[in-house]
C-alpha positions as CSV (number, residue, x, y, z in Angstrom):
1,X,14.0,150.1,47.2
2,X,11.3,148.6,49.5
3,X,12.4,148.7,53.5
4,X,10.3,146.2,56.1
5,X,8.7,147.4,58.9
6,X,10.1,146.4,62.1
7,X,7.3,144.4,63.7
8,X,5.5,145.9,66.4
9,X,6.2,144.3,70.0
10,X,2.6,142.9,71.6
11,X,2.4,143.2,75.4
12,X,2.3,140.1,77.0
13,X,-1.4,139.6,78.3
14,X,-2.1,136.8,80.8
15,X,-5.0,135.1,79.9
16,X,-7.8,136.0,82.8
17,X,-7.8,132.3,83.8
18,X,-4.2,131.4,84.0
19,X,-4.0,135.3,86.4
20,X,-6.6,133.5,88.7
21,X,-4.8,130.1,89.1
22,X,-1.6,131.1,89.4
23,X,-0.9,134.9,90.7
24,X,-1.0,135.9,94.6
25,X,-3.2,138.3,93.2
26,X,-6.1,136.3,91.7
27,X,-5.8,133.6,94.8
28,X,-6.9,136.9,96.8
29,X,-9.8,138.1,94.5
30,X,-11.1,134.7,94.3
31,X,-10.6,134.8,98.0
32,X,-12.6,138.2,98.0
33,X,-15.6,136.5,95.8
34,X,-15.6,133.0,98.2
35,X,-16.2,135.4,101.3
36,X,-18.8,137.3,100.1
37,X,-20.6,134.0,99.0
38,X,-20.2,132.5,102.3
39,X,-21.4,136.0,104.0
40,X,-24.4,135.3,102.1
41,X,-25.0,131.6,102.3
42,X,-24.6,132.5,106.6
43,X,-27.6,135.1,106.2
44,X,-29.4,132.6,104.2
45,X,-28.6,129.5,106.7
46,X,-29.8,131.4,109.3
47,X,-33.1,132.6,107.8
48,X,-33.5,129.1,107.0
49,X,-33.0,128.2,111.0
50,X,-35.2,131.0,112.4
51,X,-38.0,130.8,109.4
52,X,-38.1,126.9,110.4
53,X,-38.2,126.7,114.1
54,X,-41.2,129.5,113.8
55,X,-43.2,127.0,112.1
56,X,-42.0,124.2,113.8
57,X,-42.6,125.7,117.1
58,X,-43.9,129.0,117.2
59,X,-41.3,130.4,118.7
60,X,-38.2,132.4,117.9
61,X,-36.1,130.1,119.9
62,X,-38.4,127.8,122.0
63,X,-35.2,126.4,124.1
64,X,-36.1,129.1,126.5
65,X,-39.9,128.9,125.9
66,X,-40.2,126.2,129.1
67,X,-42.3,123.7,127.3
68,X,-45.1,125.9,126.2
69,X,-47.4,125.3,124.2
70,X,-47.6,125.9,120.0
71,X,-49.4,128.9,119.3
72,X,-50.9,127.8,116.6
73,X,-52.1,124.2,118.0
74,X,-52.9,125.1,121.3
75,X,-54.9,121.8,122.2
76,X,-51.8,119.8,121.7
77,X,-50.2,121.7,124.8
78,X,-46.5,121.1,124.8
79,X,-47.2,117.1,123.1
80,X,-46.5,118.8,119.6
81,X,-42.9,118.0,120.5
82,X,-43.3,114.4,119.8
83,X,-44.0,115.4,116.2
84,X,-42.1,118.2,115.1
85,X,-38.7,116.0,114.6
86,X,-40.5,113.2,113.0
87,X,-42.4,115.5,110.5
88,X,-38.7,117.2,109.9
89,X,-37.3,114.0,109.6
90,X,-39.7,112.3,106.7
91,X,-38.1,115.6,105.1
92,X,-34.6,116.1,105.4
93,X,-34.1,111.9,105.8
94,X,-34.8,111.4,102.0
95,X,-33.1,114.6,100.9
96,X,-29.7,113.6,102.2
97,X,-30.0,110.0,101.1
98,X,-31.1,110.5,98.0
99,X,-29.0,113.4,97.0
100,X,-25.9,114.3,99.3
101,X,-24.9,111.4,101.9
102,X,-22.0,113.3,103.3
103,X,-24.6,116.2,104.2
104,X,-25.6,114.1,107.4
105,X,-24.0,114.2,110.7
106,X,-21.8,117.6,111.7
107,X,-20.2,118.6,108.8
108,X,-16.3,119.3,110.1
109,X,-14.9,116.1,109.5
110,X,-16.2,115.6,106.1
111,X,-14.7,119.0,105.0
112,X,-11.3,117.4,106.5
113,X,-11.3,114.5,104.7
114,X,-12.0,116.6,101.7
115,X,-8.7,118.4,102.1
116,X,-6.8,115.5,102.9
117,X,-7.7,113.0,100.7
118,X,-9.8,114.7,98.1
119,X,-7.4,117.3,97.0
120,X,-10.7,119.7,98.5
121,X,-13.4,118.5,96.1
122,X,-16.6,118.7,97.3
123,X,-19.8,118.8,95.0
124,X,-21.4,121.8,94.8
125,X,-24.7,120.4,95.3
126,X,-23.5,119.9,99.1
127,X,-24.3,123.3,99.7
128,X,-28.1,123.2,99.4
129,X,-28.4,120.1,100.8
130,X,-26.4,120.5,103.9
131,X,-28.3,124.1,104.3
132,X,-31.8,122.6,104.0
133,X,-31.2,119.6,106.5
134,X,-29.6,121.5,108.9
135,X,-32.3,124.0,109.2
136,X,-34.8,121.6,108.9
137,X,-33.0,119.9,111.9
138,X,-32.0,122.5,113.7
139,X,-35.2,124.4,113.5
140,X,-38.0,121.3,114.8
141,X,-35.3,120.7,118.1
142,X,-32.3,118.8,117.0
143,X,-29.6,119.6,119.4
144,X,-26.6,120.4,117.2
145,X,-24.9,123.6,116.4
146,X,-24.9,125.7,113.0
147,X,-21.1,126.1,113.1
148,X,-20.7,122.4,111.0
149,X,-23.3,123.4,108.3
150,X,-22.2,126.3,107.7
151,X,-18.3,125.2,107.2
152,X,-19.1,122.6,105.1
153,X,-21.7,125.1,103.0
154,X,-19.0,127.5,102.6
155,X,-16.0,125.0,102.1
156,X,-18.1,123.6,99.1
157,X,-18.9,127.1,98.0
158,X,-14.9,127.4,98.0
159,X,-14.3,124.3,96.1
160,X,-17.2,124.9,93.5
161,X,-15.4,128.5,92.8
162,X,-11.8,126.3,92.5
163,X,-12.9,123.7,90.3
164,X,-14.2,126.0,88.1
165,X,-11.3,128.0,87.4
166,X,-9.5,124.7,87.2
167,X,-6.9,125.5,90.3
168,X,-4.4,123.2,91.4
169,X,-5.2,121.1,94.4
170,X,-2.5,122.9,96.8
171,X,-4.8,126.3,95.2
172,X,-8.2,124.3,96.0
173,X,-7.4,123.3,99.1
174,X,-6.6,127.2,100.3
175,X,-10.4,128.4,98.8
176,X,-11.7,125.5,100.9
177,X,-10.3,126.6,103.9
178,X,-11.9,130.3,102.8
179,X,-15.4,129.1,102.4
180,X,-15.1,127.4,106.3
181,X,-13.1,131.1,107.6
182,X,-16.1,133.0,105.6
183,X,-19.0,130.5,107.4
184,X,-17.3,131.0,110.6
185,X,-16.4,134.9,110.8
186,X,-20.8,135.9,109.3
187,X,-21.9,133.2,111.3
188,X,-21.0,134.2,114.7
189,X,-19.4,138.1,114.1
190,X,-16.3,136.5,114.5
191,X,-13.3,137.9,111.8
192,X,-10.3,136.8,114.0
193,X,-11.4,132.9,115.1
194,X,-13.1,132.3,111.3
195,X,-9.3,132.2,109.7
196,X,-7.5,130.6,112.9
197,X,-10.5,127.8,112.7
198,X,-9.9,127.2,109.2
199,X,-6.1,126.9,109.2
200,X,-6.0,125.2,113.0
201,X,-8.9,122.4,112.2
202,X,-9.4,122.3,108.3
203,X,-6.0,123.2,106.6
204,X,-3.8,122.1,109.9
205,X,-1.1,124.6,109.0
206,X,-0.2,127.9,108.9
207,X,1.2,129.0,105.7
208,X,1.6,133.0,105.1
209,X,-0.4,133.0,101.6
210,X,-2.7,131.0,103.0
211,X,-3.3,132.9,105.9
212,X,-3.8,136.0,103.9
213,X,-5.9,134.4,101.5
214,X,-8.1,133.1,104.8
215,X,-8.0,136.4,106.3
216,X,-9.5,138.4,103.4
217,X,-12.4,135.8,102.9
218,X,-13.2,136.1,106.8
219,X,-13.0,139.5,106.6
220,X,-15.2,140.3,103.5
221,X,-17.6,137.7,105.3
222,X,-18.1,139.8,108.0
223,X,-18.7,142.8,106.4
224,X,-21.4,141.0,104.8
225,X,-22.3,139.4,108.0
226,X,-22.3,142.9,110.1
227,X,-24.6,144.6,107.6
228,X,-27.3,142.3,108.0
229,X,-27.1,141.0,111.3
230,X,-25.3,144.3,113.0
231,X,-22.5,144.7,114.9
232,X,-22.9,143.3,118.1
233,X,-21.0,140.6,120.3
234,X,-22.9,137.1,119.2
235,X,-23.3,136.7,123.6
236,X,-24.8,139.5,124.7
237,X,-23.3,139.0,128.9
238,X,-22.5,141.8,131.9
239,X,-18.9,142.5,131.9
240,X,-17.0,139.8,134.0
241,X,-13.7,140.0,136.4
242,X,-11.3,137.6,138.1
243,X,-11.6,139.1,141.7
244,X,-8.3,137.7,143.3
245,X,-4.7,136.1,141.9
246,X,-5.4,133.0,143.9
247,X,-8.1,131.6,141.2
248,X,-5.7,131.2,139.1
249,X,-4.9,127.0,140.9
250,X,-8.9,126.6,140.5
251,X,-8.9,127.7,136.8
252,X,-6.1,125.3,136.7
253,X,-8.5,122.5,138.0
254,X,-11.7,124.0,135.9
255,X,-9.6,123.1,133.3
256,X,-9.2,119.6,133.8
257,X,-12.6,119.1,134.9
258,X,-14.6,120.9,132.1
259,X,-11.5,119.7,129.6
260,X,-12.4,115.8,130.8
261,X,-16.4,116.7,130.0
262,X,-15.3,117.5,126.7
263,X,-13.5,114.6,126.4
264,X,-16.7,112.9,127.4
265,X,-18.7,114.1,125.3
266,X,-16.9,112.5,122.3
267,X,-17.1,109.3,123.5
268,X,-20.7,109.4,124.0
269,X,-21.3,110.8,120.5
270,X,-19.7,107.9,119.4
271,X,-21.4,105.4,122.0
272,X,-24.8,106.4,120.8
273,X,-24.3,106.9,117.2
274,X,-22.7,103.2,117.3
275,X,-26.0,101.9,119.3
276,X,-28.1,103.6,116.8
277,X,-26.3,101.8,114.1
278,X,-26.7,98.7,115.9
279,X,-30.5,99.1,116.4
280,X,-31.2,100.5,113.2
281,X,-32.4,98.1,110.3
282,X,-34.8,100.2,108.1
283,X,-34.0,101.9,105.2
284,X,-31.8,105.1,106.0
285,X,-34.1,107.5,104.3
286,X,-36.8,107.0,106.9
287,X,-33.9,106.3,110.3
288,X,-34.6,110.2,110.9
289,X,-38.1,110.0,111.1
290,X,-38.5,106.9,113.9
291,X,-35.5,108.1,115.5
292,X,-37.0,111.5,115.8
293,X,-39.8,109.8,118.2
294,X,-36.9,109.3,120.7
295,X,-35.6,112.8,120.4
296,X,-39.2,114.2,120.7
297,X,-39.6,112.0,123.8
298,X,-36.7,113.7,125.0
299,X,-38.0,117.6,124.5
300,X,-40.9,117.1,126.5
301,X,-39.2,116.0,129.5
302,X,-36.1,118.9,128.9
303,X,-37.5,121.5,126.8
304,X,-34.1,123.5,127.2
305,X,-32.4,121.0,124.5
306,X,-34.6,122.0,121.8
307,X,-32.0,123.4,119.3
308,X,-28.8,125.1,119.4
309,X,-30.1,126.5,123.0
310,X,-27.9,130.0,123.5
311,X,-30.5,131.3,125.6
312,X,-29.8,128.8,127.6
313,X,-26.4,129.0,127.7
314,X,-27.3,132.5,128.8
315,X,-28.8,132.1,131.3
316,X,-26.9,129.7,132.6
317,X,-23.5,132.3,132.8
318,X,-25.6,134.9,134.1
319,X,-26.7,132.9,136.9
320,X,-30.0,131.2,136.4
321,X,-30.1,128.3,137.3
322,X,-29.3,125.9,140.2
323,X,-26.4,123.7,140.8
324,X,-28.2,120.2,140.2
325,X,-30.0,121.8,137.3
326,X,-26.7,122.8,135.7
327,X,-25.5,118.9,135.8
328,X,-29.1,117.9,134.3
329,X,-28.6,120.5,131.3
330,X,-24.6,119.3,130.7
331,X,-25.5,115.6,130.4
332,X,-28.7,116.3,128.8
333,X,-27.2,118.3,126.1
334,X,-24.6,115.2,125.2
335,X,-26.9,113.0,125.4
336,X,-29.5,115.3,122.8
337,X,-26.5,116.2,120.4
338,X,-25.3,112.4,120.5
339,X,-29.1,111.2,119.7
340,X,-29.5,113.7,116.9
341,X,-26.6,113.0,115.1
342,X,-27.0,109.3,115.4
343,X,-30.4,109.1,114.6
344,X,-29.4,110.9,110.7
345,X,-29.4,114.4,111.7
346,X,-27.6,116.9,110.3
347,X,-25.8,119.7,112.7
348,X,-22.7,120.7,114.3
349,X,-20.7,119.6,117.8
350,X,-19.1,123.4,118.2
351,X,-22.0,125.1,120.0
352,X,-22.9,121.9,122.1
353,X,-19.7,121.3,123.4
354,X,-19.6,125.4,124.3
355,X,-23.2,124.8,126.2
356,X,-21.9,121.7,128.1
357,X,-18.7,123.8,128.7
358,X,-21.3,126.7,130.4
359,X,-22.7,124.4,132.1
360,X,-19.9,122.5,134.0
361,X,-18.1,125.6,134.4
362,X,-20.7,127.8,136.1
363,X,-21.3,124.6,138.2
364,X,-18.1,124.8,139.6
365,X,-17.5,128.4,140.0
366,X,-21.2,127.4,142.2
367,X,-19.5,125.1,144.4
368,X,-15.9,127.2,144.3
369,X,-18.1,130.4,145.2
370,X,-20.0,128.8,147.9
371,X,-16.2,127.5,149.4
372,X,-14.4,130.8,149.2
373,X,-17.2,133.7,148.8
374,X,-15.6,136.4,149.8
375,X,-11.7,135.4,147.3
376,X,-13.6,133.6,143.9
377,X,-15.6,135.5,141.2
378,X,-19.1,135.4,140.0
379,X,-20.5,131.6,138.8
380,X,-20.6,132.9,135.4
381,X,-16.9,134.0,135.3
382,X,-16.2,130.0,135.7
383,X,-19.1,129.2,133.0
384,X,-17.4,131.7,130.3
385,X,-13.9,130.1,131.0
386,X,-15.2,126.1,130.6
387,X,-17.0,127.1,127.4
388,X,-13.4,127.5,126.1
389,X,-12.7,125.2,128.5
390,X,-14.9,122.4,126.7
391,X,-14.3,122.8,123.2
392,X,-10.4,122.6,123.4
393,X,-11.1,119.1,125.3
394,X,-13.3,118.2,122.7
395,X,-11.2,119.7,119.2
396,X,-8.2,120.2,120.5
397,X,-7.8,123.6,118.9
398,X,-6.5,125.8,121.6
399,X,-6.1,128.7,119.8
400,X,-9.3,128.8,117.8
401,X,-10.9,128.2,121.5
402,X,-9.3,131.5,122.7
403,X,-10.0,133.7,119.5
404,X,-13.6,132.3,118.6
405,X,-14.5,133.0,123.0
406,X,-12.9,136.4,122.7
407,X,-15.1,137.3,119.9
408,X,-18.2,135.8,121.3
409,X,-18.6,137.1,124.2
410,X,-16.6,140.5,123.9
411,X,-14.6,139.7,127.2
412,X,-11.2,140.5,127.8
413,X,-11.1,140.8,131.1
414,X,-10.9,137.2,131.6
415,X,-8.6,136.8,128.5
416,X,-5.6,135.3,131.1
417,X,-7.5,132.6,133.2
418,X,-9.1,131.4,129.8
419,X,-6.0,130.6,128.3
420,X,-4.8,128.8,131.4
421,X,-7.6,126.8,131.6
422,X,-8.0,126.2,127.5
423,X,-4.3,125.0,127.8
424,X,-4.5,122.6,130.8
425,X,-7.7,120.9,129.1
426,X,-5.9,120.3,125.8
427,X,-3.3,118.5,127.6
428,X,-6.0,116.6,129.5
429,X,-7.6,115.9,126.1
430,X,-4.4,114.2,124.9
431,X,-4.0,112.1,127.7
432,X,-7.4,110.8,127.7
433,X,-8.3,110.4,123.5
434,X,-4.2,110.1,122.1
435,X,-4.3,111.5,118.7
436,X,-8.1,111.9,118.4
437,X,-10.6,114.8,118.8
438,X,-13.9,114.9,118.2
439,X,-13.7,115.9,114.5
440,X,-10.9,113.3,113.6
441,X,-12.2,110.3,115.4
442,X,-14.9,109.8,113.0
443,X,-12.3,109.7,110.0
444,X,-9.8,107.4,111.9
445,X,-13.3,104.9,112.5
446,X,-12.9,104.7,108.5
447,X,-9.5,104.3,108.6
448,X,-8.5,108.0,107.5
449,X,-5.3,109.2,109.6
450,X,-5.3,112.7,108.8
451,X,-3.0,113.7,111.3
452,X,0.0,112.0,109.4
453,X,1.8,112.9,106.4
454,X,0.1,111.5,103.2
455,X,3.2,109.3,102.5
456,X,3.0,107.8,105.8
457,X,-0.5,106.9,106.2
458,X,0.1,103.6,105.0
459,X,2.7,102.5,107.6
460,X,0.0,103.6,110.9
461,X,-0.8,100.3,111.6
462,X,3.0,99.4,111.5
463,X,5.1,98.6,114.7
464,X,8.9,99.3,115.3
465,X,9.0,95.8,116.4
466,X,8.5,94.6,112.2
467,X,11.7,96.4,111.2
468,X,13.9,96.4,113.8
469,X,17.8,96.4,113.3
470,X,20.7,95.1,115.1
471,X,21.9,97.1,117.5
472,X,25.2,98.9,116.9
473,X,28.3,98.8,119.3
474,X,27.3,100.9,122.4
475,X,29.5,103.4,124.2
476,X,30.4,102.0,127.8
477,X,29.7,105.4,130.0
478,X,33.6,105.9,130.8
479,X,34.7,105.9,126.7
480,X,37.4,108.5,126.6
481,X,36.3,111.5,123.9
482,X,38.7,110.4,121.0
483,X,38.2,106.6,121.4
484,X,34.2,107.9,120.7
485,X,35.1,110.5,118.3
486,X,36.2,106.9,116.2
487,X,33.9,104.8,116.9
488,X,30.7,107.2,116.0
489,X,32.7,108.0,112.6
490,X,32.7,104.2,112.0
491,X,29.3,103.8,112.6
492,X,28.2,106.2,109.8
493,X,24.9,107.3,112.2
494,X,26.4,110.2,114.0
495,X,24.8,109.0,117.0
496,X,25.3,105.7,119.3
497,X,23.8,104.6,122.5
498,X,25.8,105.0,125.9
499,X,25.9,101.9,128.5
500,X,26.5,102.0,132.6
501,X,29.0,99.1,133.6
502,X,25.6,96.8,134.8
503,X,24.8,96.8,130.8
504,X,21.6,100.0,131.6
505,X,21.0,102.4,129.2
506,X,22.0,106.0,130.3
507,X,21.0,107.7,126.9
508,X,22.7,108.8,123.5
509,X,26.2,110.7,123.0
510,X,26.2,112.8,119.3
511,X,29.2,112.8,117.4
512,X,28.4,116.9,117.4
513,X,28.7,116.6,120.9
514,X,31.7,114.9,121.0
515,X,33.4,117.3,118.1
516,X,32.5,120.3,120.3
517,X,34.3,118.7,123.5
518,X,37.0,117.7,121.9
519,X,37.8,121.4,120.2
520,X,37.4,122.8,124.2
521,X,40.1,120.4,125.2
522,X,37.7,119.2,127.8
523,X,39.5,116.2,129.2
524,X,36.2,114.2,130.0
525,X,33.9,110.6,128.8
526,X,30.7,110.0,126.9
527,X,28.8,109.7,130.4
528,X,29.0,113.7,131.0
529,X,27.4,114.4,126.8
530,X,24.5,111.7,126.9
531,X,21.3,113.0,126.3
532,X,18.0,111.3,126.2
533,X,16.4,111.4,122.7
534,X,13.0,110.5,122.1
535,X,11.9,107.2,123.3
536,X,11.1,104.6,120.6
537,X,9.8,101.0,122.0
538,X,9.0,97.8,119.5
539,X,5.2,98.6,119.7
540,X,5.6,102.0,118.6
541,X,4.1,103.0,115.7
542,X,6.3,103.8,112.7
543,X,5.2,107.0,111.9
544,X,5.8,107.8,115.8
545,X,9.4,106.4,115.0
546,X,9.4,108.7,111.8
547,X,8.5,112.1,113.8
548,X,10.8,110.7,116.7
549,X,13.7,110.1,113.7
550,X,13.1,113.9,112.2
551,X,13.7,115.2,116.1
552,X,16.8,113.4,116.3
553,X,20.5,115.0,115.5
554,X,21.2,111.3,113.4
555,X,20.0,108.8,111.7
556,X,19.0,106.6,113.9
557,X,17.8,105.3,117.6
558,X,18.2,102.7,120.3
559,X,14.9,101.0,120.5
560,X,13.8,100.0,124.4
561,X,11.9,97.4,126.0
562,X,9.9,99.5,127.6
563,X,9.2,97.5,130.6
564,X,12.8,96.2,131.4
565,X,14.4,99.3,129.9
566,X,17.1,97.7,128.2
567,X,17.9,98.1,124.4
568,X,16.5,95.5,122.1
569,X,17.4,97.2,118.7
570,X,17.8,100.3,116.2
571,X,16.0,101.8,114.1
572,X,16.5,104.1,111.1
573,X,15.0,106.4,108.2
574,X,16.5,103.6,105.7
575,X,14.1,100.8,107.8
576,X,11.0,103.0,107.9
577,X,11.7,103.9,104.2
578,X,11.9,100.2,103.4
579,X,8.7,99.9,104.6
580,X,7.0,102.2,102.8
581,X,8.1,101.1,99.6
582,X,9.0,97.3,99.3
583,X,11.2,95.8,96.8
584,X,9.1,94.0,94.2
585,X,9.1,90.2,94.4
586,X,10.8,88.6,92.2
587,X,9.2,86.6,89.6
């Protein structure tokens, strides 16, 4: 008599590529592998950046050189910077049209609109591109930052790495946001402000596996980064001190001040890159080269704006320079950044708006000092503060300004008047630009809203006015509890709107409100539980009515003619919903 075997149980092995895409643990090593790439692509950029401006200019950094001569074409004298950008520019202007359009200009917002819109694809051949015309940029006096190249060189690194495991876009999206935290942390010795850049500017929330897929990228980045390039604060500044508690009002107004300069600085980088659209009517593979006559033009008369300029900026905090030459350097730089960018080049906005933020902000702690000598700190206390200062009124990304100046500079001493300051200018930036910053106003330009909800987008250019509803029966402001308690039961929207006698609108009473009166025994009306909910007016925009809706304890709210202040209508999720998707027409 034969007997069978019982078969033999096979362990359960994951295939290697289904472990990547889908456990915590393969998001991290993948996250791991991304931040060592971007360590190294940072080295690389940067050996690009210092390799070119030595042969463009003979210097290490020739921002600080004072106009001086090239060493190696003496007889030219300080005229060889009317040919270094265009030479650069018959370069890098052919490269980026022929191969990678979305390599030109500074880098941030494409990498948004990537994440938003493209489910984070971005071709891998982006990454040499955007590294080559950078440099090339950077390194023969373009006046942009390296922070932009290096995001977008590391977010495509990301995406490259995703796309070829074959991750879900939700997955992509988080290796995205690792190549920009990986570019940011090796870039400027900066672990903390790499992953709150990435989640605060590029990912825009802050999940906790992405956030710990971010953190291990930035920090694997910066070990690469610190190996190479040390470990050493990127600003290299005497230790600074707040001397006395009444500072703190003038930080206040530093804030606004240096907050509104960031503010406008976006508008000229917009200005000029729309005038050199205007002018332009060549081919765009050669707009570099001619444009770079203008920008050369412009180094001879301000040396100081040759490049990213942190010497500069230096020497500016420490104390350098003079108050009217302060103001020349802060508009100059907009104006540089503005011209290189428009004219095709290819470079980031982060650095600049941290010089113009030096310089504004040691120009006031100047004229504060001068005022109260003996009660203010050192000029270059103020000029740390509006670097922070500057680039929350131009991103609106408070607390990557806070982190990514910490880190810079090593200086925790001033750690309490930054924040105040950082604060008051993002509130100054929204009350000057609305829902823009400097990184989203070039997408909303193409009609990309990336601050709303993907299901939304559509209905941006929608008013409440286009869907307004009749108004239900309002409360009269002496309504009795119980008589309320009826009447917002009948209405089936758990809230209603409360009227004086004269017919004015005095807010909205909820029928939770009501419910929890009513079980005290309070013997009272409706005028003593109206609240005022978020105001909606019939030229607000829908998804303003959506977010307003969302805050709101029902389902719906008064609408207000906002200049009378009496109630015209009601909206409600089921009229905004309506919206968005229409009933097909009848055939």
């Amino acid at each position: 008599m034969s007997t069978k075997r019982a078969p033999v149980p096979v362990p359960n092995r994951q295939p290697a590529g289904v472990w990547l895409r889908e456990s915590p643990t393969g998001l991290a090593v993948l996250a791991v592998a991304i931040g060592a790439g971007a360590g190294l692509g940072a080295v690389a950029f940067r050996w690009l950046i210092t390799t070119f401006t030595h042969l463009f200019s003979g210097h290490a950094d020739y921002s600080a050189s004072g106009g001086q001569a090239h060493p190696w074409f003496p007889a030219l004298g300080p005229w060889f910077l009317l040919i270094t950008p265009v030479l650069a520019g018959l370069i890098y202007g052919p490269l980026v049209h022929r191969f990678a359009p979305e390599a030109r200009g500074h880098g941030v917002p494409e990498v948004m609109y990537a994440v938003a819109e493209r489910g984070g694809r971005i071709p891998a051949h982006v990454t040499v591109v955007k590294a080559l015309a950078s440099a090339l940029t950077i390194g023969s006096g373009g006046s942009v930052g390296r922070e932009g190249p290096i995001v977008q060189i590391g977010s495509a690194l990301g995406s490259t790495f995703g796309r070829w495991f074959r991750l879900p876009e939700g997955r992509l999206r988080v290796l995205v946001a690792c190549g920009a935290a990986g570019g940011i942390a090796a870039t400027f010795n900066a672990p903390m402000a790499g992953p709150f850049f990435a989640m605060e500017l590029i990912l825009r929330n802050f999940a906790v596996e992405s956030f710990g897929a971010v953190v291990l990228s930035s920090v694997t980045a910066s070990v690469v980064g610190r190996a190479v390039f040390g470990d050493l604060a990127f600003l290299t500044l005497p230790p600074f001190t707040v001397r006395n508690p009444i500072e703190y009002p003038l930080f206040i107004v530093l804030g606004v001040v240096v907050g509104a300069c960031g503010v406008l600085f976006t508008k000229v980088l917009y200005r000029i890159e729309d005038a050199c659209d205007w002018l332009w009517r060549g081919p765009e593979w050669l707009r570099p080269a001619v444009g770079g006559v203008l920008l050369g033009g412009l180094l001879l008369v301000l040396p100081q704006m040759y490049g990213v300029g942190y010497p500069v900026l230096q020497n500016a905090v420490e104390g350098k320079y003079l108050f009217g030459f302060l103001l020349l350097l802060l508009f100059g730089k907009m104006f540089a950044t503005s011209l290189t960018i428009g004219i095709g080049g290819s470079g980031g906005v982060f650095a600049p708006s941290l010089f113009i933020g030096a310089m504004g902000g040691t120009a006031f702690g100047i004229a504060v000092h001068a005022w109260l000598p003996g009660m203010t700190a050192s000029p270059g206390v103020y000029g740390l503060i509006g670097m922070g200062a500057a680039f929350a009124g131009a991103a609106r990304a408070p607390i990557t300004a806070v982190i990514i100046l910490f880190e810079l500079t090593g200086q925790y001493t001033i750690i309490l008047p930054l924040m105040t300051a950082i604060v008051v200018a993002t509130l100054i930036s929204k009350a000057l630009l609305g829902e823009d910053t400097i990184y989203t106003l070039k997408l909303r330009r193409r009609g990309v809203h990336i601050e709303s909800r993907p299901e939304t987008r559509q209905l941006a250019g929608t008013k409440v006015a286009q869907v307004l509803e009749p108004l239900p029966g309002a409360l009269t402001e002496d309504t009795a509890l119980r008589p309320a308690a009826r009447a917002l039961a009948l209405s089936g929207h758990g809230i209603l709107p409360v009227v004086g006698a004269d017919g004015q609108y005095h807010g909205c009473v909820t029928a939770r409100a009501v419910a929890e009166a009513l079980t005290g025994e309070r013997e009272e009306t409706v005028r003593s539980l109206a609240e005022l909910p978020p105001l909606v007016t019939e030229e607000s925009r829908l998804t303003d009515a959506l977010d307003a809706l969302t805050q709101a304890p029902g389902t719906g709210l008064p609408v207000l003619d906002k200049e009378a202040g009496n109630l015209t209508g009601w909206i409600t999720h089921q009229a905004i919903l309506a919206a968005l998707h229409p009933p097909a027409e009848a055939h």
